[in-house]
ZAMARGU-4260 file (C-alpha; in steps of 0.2 Angstrom, whole numbers, plus 5000, padded with zeros to 4 digits):
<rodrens>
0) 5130/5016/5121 | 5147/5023/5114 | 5148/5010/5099 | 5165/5006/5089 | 5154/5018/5074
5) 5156/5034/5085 | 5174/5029/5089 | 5178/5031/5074 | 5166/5044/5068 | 5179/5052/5061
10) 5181/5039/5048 | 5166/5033/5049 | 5153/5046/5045 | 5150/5052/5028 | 5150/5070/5024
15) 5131/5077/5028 | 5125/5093/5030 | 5111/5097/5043 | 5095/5103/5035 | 5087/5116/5047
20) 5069/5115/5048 | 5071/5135/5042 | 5079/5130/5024 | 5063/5116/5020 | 5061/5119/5003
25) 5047/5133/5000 | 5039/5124/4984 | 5036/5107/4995 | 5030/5116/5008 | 5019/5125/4999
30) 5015/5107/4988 | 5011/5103/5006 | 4997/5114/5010 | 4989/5113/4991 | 4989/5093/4995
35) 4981/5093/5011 | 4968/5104/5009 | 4964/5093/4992 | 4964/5080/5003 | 4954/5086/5017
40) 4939/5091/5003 | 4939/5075/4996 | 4943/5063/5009 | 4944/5044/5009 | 4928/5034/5001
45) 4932/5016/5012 | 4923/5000/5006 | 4926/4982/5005 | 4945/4977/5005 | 4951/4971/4988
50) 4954/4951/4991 | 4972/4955/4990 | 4973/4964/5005 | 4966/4948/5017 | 4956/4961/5027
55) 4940/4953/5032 | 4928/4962/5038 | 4925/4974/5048 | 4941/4982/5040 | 4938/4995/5024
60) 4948/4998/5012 | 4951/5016/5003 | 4965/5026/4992 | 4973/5042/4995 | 4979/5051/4981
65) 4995/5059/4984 | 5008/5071/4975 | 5022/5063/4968 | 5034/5075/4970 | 5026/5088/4982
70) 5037/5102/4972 | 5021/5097/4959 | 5005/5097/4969 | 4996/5098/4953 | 5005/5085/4944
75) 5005/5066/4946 | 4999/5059/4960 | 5001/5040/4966 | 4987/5031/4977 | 4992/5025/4992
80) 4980/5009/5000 | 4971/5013/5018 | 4963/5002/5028 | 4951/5009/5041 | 4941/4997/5055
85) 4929/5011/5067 | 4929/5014/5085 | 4921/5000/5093 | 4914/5012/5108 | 4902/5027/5110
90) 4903/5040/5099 | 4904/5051/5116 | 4922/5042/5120 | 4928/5043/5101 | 4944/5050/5101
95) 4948/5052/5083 | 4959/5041/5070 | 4976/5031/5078 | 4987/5028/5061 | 5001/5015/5066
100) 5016/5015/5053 | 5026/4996/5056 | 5045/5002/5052 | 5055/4995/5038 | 5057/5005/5027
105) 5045/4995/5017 | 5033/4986/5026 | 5015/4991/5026 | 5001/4993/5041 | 4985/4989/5033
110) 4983/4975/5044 | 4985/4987/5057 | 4966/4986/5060 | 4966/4969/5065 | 4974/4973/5084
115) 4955/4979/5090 | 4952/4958/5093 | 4969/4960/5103 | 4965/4960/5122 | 4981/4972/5124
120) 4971/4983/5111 | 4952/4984/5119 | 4953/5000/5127 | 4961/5009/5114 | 4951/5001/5099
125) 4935/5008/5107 | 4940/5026/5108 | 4949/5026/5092 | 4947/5023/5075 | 4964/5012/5069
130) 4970/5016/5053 | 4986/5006/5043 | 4990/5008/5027 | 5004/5004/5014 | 5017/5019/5011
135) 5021/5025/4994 | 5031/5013/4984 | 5024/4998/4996 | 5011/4987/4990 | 4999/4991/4979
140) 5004/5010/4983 | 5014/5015/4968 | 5025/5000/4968 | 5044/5003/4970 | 5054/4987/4960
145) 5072/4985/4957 | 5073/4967/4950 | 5062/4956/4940 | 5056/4940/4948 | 5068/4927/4939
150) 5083/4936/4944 | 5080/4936/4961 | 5095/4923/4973 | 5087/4908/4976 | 5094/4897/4991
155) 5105/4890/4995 | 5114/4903/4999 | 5132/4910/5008 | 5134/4921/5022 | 5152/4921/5027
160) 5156/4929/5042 | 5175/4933/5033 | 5170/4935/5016 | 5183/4931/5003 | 5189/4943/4988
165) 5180/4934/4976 | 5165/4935/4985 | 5166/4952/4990 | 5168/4956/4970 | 5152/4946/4968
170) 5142/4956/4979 | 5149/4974/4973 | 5144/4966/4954 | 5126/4960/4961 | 5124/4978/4971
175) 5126/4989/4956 | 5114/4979/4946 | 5101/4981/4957 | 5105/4999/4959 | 5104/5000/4941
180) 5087/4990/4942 | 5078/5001/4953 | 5082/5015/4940 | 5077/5005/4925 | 5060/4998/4933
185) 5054/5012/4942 | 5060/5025/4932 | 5058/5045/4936 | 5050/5043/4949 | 5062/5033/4962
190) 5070/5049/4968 | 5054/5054/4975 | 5053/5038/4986 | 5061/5045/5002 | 5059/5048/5021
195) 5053/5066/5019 | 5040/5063/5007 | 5033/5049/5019 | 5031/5063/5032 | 5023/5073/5023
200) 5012/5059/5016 | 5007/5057/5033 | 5001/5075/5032 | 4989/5073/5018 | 4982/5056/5026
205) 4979/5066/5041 | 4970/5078/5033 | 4959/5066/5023 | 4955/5056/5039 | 4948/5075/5045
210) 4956/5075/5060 | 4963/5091/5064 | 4978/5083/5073 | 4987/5066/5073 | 4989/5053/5082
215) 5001/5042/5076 | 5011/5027/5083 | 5027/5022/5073 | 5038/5008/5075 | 5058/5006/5070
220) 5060/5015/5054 | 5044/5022/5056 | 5047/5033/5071 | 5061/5042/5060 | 5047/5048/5048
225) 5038/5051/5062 | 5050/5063/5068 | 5053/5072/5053 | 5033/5075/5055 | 5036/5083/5074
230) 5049/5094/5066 | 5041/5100/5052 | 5021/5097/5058 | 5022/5103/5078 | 5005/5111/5075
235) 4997/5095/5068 | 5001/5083/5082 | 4989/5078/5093 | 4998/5062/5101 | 5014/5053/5095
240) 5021/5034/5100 | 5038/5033/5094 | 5042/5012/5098 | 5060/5008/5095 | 5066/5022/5089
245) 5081/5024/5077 | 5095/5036/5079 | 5087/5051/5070 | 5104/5062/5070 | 5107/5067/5052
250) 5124/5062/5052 | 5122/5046/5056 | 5105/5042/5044 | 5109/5028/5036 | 5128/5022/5036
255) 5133/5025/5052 | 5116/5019/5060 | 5119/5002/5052 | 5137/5002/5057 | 5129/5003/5074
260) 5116/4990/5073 | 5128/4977/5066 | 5139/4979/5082 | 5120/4980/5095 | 5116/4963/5084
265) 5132/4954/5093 | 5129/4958/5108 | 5110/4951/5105 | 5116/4936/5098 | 5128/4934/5115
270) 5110/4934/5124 | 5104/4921/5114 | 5117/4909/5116 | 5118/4911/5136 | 5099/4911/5136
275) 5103/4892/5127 | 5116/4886/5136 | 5104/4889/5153 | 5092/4876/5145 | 5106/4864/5137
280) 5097/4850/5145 | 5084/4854/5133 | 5091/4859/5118 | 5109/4850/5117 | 5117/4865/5110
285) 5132/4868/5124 | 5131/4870/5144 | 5141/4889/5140 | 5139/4900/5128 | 5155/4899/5119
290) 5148/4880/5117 | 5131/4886/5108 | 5143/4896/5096 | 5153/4883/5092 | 5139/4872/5088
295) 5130/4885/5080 | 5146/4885/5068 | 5147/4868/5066 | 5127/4869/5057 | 5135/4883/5045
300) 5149/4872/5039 | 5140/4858/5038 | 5126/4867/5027 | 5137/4876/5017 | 5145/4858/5012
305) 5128/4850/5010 | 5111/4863/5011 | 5098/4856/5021 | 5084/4850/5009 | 5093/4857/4995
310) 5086/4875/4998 | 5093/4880/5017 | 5111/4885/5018 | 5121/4897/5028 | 5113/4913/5022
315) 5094/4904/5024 | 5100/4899/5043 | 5109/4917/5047 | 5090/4924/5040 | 5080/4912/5053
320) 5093/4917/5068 | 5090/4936/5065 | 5073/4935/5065 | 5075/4929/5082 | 5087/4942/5087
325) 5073/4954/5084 | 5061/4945/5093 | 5066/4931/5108 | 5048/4923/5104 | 5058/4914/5091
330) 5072/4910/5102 | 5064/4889/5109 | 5059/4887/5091 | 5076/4891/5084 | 5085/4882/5098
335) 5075/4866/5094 | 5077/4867/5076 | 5096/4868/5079 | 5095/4854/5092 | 5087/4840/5082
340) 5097/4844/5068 | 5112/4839/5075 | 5104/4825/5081 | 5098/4822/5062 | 5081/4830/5058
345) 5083/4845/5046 | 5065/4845/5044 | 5062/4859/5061 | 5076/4869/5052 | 5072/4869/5033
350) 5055/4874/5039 | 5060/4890/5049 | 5071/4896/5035 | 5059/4909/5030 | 5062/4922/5015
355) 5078/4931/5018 | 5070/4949/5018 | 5055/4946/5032 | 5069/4949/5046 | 5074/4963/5037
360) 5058/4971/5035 | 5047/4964/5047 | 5034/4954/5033 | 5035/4951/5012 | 5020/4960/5005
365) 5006/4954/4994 | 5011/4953/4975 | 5029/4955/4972 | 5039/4946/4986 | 5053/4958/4982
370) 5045/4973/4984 | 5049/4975/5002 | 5069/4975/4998 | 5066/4987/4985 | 5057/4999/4995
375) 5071/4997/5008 | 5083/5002/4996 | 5077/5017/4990 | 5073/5024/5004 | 5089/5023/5013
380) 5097/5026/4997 | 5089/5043/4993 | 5088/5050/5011 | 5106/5051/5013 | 5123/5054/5008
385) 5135/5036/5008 | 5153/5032/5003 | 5154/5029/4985 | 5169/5018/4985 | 5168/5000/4992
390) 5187/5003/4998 | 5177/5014/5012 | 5165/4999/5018 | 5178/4987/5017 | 5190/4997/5030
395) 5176/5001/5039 | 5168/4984/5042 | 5184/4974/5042 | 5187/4981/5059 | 5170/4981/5064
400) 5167/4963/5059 | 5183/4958/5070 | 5171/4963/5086 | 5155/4959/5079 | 5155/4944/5065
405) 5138/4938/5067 | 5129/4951/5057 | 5143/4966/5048 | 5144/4957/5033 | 5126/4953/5029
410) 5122/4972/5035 | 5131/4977/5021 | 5129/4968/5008 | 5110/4973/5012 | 5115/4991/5009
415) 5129/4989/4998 | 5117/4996/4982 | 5117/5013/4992 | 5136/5014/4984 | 5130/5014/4966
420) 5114/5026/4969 | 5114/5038/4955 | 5100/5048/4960 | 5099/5065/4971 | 5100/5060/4989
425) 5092/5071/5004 | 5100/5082/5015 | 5093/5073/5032 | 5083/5085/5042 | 5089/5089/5061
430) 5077/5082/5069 | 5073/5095/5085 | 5060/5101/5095 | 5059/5115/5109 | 5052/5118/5125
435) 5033/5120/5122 | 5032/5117/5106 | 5025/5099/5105 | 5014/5093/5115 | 5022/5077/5127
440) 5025/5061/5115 | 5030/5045/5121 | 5043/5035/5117 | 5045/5015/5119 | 5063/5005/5119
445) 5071/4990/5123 | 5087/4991/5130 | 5095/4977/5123 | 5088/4978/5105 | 5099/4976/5094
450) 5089/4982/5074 | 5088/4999/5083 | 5102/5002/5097 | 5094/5010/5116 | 5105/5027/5112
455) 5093/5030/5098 | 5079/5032/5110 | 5088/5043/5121 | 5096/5054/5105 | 5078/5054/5103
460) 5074/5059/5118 | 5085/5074/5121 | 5081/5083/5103 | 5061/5081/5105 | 5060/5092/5123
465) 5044/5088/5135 | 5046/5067/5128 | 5044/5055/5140 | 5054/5038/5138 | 5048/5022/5144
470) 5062/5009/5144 | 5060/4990/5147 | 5075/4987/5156 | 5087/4972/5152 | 5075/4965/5136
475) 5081/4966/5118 | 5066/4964/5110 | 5061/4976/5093 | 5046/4985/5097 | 5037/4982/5114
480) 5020/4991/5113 | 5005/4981/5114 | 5018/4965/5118 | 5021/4953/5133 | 5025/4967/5145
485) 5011/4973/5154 | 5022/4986/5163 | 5024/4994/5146 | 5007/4991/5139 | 5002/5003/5156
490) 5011/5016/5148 | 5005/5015/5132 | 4987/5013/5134 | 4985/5029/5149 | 4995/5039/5136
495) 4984/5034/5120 | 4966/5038/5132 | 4973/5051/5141 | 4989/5060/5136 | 4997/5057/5152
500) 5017/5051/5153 | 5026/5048/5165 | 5033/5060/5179 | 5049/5073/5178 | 5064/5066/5187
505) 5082/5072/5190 | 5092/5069/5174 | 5109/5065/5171 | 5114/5084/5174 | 5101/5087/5186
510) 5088/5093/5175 | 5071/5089/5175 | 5065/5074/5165 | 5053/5063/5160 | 5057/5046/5160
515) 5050/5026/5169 | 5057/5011/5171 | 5050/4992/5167 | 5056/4977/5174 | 5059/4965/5157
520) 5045/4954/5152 | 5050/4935/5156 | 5064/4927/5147 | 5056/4913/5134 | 5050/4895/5142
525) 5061/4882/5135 | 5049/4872/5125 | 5054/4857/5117 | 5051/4853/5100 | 5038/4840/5106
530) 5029/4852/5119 | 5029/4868/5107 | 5017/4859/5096 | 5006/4862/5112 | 5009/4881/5115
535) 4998/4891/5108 | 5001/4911/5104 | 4988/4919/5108 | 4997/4934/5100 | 4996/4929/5084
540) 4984/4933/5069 | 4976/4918/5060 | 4981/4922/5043 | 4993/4935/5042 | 5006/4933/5054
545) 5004/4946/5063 | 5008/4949/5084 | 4999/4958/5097 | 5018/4966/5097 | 5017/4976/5080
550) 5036/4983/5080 | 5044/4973/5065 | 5054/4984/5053 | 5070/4989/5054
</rodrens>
């Protein structure tokens, strides 16, 4: 997809310089090696799941111990939460440990080992051992915070699609004081919170888990660190899921990316509104989709005029409706709830507008509820360079919010802290591979999704040679392995238990490739508000939210 961002790449991209896998710095590298071998001697003790987890059982629990600053292998080390349920087969079939890394940044896996109940998940949970846990700063790993509880927005909130002056000045003044409170409540340690330490984080659990190679399924966000570990671990991988993968070039991690994703996010929100205004006899919303828009603008008004409840207003409606552009499960739910309250009843709405971060990073974590955000932040913040004056993202997303409104603005107010970061930032690594040098992985994308744009799966595609890429043509939603398509699940599941991808074809310039196509999964049933009480999801967890389709993060 040739996005309005690479137009314009030559105002658009910030200044980054390409870090070869030959310039890794020597003492992480070496902090590396000193950690997993640590690691590998002392290994994970697992037991109960402390009650703030929700893990019943049979899921354990465990901490890894990890170096803060991999430059110090000896120095402090932070403990990051694991959570461990084992192979339900014979230990003849056992294939090792499957660790599954949801996106975000700044969500956590541990409940990852709930998916062996998953009917989508059987085959796999009885040959491996499933493994999630909670990346450094996440959780109860080492906690990342940038604002203190009280301070937090509370609804009702804006969300202007053609934000004012004043309110452009209120969101740079808001952005540098939660720059300035990650530095203050986290300390020293923040500039150690980044994408390359995650990687290599992933190195030390590995080697605590004793397998001698990894198996690894990521998801968003999380296939970018998973890339940085095929680039600078090729000998360690044993298999490797990449499911909705980011754009890992370096010169686009993370302003440009975002930049992309906002104008992929209008073109989602398009789908949506056709996919209403086919089922207007159900949902009252408009017979086109121009209709839909227009009362879909008409809630926002109204809201910002008179919040529903007290508590939902533009920016808690724009937060429900982008969850949905991540995932069309949510599309009848969000279609009703805007129905009925134009016909009156708030109720359907005020309860779908959920925390403003879940969209954003897939699920709140237990403790603090901002503790996902701040995560995000840092990560993005230290991986990369970004423009440091605001006259830059102004230019930049004043044109881009004339062709895609529906999401620019609250991308970057999202990001906006990145401006007033005063910590060191990373150089992104050139994510590469070549001929022969990993064995196949597989990757997984949507080609409507909108949080991570289809030309990320085929950038991914080209730099990590002997990939195969599975695309579910025509769908949008984020993260499609282990979800409603069993097309894709095929994929997924003959790769996990044997390796196999699919078969070379002729590529684009003739050359060989490995690539398959599936049909998209059905479009959502228009359920009525009355009749939706009746459907059950069978892909949902009791408890925890959690789907049968784990892609949630970025």
């Amino acid at each position: 997809m040739k996005s309005v961002a690479l137009l314009l790449s030559a105002v658009l991209a910030p200044t980054v310089v390409a870090a070869p896998r030959a310039d890794a710095p020597p003492a992480e590298s070496r902090g590396v090696l000193v950690a997993a071998r640590a690691a590998a001697a002392e290994g994970i003790r697992f037991g109960p799941c402390p009650a703030v987890e929700r893990l019943p059982s049979p899921v354990r629990c465990g901490i890894l111990r990890v170096p803060l600053d991999y430059a110090h292998p000896d120095g402090a080390r932070i403990p990051l939460t694991v959570s461990r349920v084992p192979a339900s087969g014979p230990a003849s079939g056992r294939q090792g440990a499957l660790v599954y890394n949801p996106g975000g940044p700044g969500s956590s896996s541990t409940f990852f080992p709930l998916v062996a109940d998953l009917p989508a998940w059987k085959r796999v949970s009885a040959a491996y051992d499933l493994v999630g846990y909670a990346p450094r700063g996440v959780g109860r790993s080492a906690p990342v915070s940038c604002q203190d509880p009280a301070d937090r927005p509370k609804g009702p909130t804006l969300a202007p699609t053609v934000p004012s002056e004043v309110f452009k000045q209120e969101r740079i003044a808001r952005a540098r004081t939660y720059a300035q409170g990650c530095a203050r409540r986290t300390g020293p340690a923040l500039q150690h919170y980044h994408s390359l330490n995650n990687a290599r984080d992933l190195e030390v659990l590995r080697a605590a888990l004793g397998e001698p190679r990894l198996t690894y399924m990521g998801a968003s966000y999380g296939t970018y660190f998973g890339a940085l570990y095929a680039t600078l671990f090729p000998h360690r991988v044993r298999r490797m899921v990449f499911d909705a993968p980011v754009d890992p070039s370096p010169e686009r991690i993370w302003y440009v990316d975002n930049l992309d994703q906002s104008l992929a996010f209008e073109r989602r929100w398009a789908d949506f509104r056709g996919w209403a205004a086919k089922h207007d006899r159900v949902y009252g919303l408009g017979a086109t989709a121009t209709e839909v828009g227009e009362n879909y603008e008409r809630v926002r008004a109204e809201l910002a005029a008179a919040p529903a409840g007290g508590k939902v207003g533009p920016g808690q409606l724009h937060g429900a409706m982008l969850q949905a552009l991540y995932d069309d499960r949510f599309w009848a739910a969000r279609a009703g709830a805007l129905g009925a309250y134009l016909k009156g009843d708030a109720k359907p709405l005020i309860a779908q507008a959920g925390p403003a971060e879940a969209p954003r990073t897939g699920r709140a974590e237990a403790g603090d509820p901002g503790n996902a955000a701040a995560v995000y932040t840092a990560v993005e913040c230290n991986d990369a360079p970004w423009p440091e004056d605001f006259a830059r993202w102004d230019r930049d997303n004043t044109r881009l919010a004339a062709l895609a409104p529906f999401e620019t603005w609250d991308n970057v107010w999202a990001n906006l802290p990145c401006a007033y970061w005063k910590g060191p930032r990373q150089k992104p690594l050139d994510v590469r591979t070549g001929p022969g040098v990993l064995p196949p992985v597989l990757i997984l994308a949507a080609e409507r999704d909108a949080a991570a744009p289809y030309e990320g799966a085929r950038e991914l595609h080209r730099r990590l040679a002997g990939s195969a890429l599975v695309t579910e043509r025509g769908a949008g939603t984020h993260g499609i392995g282990g979800g409603p398509n069993a097309c894709v699940n095929g994929h997924l599941e003959r790769y996990l238990l044997t390796g196999a991808v699919p078969g070379t074809t002729a590529g684009e310039e003739g050359t060989p490739v490995r690539r398959a196509s599936c049909a998209p999964h059905p479009e959502p049933d228009p359920v009525s508000l009355e009749r939706q009480a009746a459907v059950r999801r069978p892909s949902d967890l009791p408890g925890r939210g959690i789907t049968a389709r784990l892609g949630a993060g970025r």
